[in-house]
N, C-alpha and C positions, 0 to 999 in steps of 0.2 A: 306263720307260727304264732299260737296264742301262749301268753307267760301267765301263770296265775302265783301272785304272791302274796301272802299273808299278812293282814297289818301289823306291826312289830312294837314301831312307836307312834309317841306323839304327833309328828311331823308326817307319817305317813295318815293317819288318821284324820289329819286334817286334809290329806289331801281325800280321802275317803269320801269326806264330806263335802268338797270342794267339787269333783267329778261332778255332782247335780246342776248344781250354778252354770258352771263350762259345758255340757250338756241341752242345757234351755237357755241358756242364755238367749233372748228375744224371742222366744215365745210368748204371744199374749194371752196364753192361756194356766200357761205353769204359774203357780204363786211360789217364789222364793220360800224355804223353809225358815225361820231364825235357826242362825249356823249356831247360836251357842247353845240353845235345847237339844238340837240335831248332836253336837259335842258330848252333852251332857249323859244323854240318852244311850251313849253308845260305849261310856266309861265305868267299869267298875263300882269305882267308889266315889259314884254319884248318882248312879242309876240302884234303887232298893227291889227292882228286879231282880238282880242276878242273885239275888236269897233263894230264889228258885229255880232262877234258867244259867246256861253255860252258851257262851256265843265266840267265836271268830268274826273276822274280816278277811276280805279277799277284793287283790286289785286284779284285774288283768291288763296284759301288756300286748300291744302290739307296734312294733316297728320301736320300741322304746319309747311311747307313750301309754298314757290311761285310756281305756276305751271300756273299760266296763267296771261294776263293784256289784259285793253282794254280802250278805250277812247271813251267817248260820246261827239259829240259834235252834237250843232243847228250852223248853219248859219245862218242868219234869214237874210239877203240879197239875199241868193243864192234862199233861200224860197219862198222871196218876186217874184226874179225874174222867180222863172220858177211856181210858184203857187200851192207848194206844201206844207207841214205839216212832215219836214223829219227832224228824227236826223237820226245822220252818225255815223259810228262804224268803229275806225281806230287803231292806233298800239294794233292790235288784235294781240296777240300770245299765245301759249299755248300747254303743251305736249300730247301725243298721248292717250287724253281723253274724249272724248265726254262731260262726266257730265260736265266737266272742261268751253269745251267752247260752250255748251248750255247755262249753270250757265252766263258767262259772257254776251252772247248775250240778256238772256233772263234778264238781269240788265239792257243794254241799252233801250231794250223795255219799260221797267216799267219806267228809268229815264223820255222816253221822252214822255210816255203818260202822266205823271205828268206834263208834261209842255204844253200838249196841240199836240201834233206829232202822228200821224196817219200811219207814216209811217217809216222803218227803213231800209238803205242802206250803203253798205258800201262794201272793205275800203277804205274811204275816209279822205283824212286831214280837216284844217279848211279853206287853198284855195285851186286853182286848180293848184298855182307851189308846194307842199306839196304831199308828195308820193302817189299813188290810184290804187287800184285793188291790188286782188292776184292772185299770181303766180298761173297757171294753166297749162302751158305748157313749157317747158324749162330748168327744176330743174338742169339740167345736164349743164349749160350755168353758165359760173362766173359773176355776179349780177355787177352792180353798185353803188354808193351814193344817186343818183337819186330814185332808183324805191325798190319797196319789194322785200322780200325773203324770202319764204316759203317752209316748209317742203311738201312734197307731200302730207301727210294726212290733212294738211289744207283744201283743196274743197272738198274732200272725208266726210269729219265733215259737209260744208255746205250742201251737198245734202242728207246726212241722217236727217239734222234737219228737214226736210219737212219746206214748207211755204216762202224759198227762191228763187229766180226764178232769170236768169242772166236778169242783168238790162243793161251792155255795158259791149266792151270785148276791150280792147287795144291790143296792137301786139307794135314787140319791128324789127329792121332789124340789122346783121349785114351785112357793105357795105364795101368790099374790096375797097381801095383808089386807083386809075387807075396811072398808067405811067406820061399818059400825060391827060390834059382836055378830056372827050372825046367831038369830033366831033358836037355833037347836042347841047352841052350848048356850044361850042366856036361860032356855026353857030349863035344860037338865042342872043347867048350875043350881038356879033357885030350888029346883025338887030335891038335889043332894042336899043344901043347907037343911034344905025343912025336914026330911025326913031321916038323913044319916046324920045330920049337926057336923057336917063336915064343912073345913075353911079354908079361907087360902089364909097366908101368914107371910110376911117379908119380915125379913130378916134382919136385923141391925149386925155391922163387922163383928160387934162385941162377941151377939150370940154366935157367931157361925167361926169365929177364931178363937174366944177364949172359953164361951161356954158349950163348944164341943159339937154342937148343929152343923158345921161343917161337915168333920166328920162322920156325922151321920149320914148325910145326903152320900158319901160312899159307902157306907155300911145298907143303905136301902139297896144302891144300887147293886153288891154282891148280890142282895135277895131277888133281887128282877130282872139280872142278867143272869142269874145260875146257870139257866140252860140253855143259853144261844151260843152257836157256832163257837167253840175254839175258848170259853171263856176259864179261866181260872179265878180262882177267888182272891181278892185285895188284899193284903197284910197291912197289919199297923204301919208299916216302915211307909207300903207303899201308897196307903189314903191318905199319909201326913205329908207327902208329895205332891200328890193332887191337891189335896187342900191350898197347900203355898204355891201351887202351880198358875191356880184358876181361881177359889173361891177367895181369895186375899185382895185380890184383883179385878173383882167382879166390879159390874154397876149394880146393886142389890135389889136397883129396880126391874131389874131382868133377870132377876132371880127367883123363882115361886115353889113356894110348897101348901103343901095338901096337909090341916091335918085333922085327927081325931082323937079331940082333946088335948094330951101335951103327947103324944104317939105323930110322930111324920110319918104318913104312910104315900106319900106322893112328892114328887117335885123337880124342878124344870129350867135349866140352868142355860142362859141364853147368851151371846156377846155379840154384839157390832160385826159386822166384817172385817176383818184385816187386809184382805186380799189385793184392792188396789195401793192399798200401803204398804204391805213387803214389796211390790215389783216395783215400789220407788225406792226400795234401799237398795244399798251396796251388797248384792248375796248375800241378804238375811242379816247383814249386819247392823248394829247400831250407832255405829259409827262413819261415816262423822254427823247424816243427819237423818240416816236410820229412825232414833228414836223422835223425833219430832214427826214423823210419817205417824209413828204408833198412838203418839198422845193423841195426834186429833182427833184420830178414832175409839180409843179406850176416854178421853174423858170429855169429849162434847161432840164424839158419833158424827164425824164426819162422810157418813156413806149411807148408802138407803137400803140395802142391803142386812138382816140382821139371821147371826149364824144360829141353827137350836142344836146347842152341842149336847147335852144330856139330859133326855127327858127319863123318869122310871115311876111307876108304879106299881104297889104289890098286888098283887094276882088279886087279891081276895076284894080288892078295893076296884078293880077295874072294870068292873058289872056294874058299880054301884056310881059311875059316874066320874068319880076322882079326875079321869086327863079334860073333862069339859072346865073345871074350876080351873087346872092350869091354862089353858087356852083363853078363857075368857078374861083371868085377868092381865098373860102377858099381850093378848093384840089389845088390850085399851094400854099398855106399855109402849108397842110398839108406832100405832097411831102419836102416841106424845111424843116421839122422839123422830117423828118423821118418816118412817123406815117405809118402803114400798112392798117389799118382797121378804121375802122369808126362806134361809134354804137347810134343809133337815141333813142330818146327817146318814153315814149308810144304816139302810133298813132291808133284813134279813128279806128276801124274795118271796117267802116261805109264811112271813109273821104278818097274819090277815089280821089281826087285830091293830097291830098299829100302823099298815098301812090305809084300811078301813078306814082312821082318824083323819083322813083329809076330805073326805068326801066330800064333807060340809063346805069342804074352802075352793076355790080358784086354784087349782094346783096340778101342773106336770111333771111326770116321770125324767127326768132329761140328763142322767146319767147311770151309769152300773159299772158296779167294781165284780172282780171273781177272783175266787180262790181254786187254784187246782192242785192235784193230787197224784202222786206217782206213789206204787208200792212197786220196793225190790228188794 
């Protein structure tokens, strides 16, 4: 018999979160989430998502322990915008049991026909920078902070549930860092200066926290993500999140934009790996030497490994050259700082234009996340 119960309180919610830890626990592949982002992500009145989305929790129980979790949420932005009737089903986990994570799926279904939802997909967070898709190809690849980590019998569970069907498939590269520039972004960069007067520009904390370029690097990216899979558009609440999430904390030298004139119309936001550094903490914790794991990587790049968590450019700009000036100045970044490898973040299966961007480089496909889809 499967129990499926609501998360209620505090105490229960950490165990919510706690379930993943206990779960992978020694795997060398999973990377520990930080449990207090994981916390933060998942509360109310901390998370400036739920200005638009409505979510639950749900544990399941067997024999009187945890063996599975799942989160329902609505967007109702994302809903409005692509005119759909969808709740989403995300930090899905659960051990090798079907009743297990039918029981949980078949919770999210009931939650969202209660609300009026017609439709159910997943795994999806409650935006589109929020982890999405499972693992389906890869298992054998050490994961990141960024994206999921799933057992193999994960998609094996969705295709016997009948009634789910792939909705989108991400693809992940890794991109061996080259010597020198190669040749085709040093050629186009220079053709972009000479003939568009297009730059690259780094950033000092100043501009990108108090004179507002932060923010904007969110503001471009609503414009260059408008129309990919699932996406809803950022609110104030929720750039000024990202902003103190990521850009407060950045190395500024792995930071690049594009611009024209005092106009950003590009830019490319890069970080160190973490990856072997959370699976030396205590479950994502920082305590007791958690945080000593994090600095050596956040401030003297102790890995060779570097993540490219958001790159965007506007459409009108993307003909004209624009992601060669980011490429070209952050591998002469990466070169200084050591790094060997380079690994991208999910990339729509579908979006030839920015997978096309590796050509130039030493780079394999060696992972894929999916999103599926049930209508009832």
């Amino acid at each position: 018999m499967i129990e499926i119960r609501e998360v209620k309180t505090r105490q229960e919610l950490r165990q919510f979160v706690q379930f993943y830890y206990d779960l992978y626990r020694g795997n060398k592949y999973a990377v520990p989430y930080l449990f207090s982002e994981e916390m933060s992500a998942l509360q109310q009145d901390k998370n400036p998502s739920f200005e638009c989305c409505e979510a639950a929790y749900f544990l399941a129980y067997k024999d009187g322990r945890i063996v599975g979790r799942v989160a329902a949420i609505i967007n109702y932005r994302a809903n409005e915008r692509w005119n759909t009737h969808q709740v989403r089903f995300g930090w899905f986990d659960f051990i090798d049991d079907e009743a297990v994570s039918t029981a949980l799926l078949q919770t999210v279904e009931d939650w969202g026909r209660q609300r009026g939802m017609q439709e159910i997909a997943g795994p999806l967070g409650f935006i589109d920078t929020d982890r999405e898709g499972m693992l389906v190809d890869g298992f054998d690849q050490l994961s990141t902070m960024y994206i999921n980590y799933n057992y193999p019998y994960y998609p094996q569970h969705m295709e016997h549930m009948g009634g789910f069907t792939k909705d989108n498939d991400y693809v992940e590269c890794k991109i061996k860092i080259p010597e020198v520039v190669p040749a085709k972004f040093a050629k186009v960069t220079e053709m972009v200066s000479n003939r568009y007067h297009l730059r690259v520009h780094k950033f000092t904390r100043r501009e990108l926290v108090d004179e507002g370029y932060g923010r904007q690097v969110f503001e471009l990216l609503n414009a260059t993500y408008k129309d990919l899979y699932g996406f809803s558009q950022l609110s104030d609440a929720q750039i000024d999140k990202l902003v103190n999430d990521y850009i407060k904390i950045a190395d500024l030298n792995l930071v690049t934009a594009v611009m024209d004139g005092d106009k950003m119309v590009g830019f490319g936001v890069t970080f160190p790996s973490f990856s072997r550094a959370l699976q030396k903490t205590r479950d994502g914790r920082f305590l007791p030497f958690g945080w000593w794991q994090l600095l050596k990587i956040l401030k003297w790049h102790k890995t060779n490994v570097v993540d490219l968590l958001l790159i965007g450019v506007l459409p009108e700009y993307r003909s004209k050259g624009a992601n060669a000036l980011i490429f070209d100045d952050l591998i002469r970044q990466f070169r200084r700082y050591g790094f060997e490898w380079a690994e991208t973040g999910p990339q729509m299966e579908t979006n030839e234009g920015v997978l096309s961007q590796w050509q130039y480089l030493e780079s394999t496909q060696h992972r894929r996340h999916r999103c599926y889809r049930k209508r009832f």
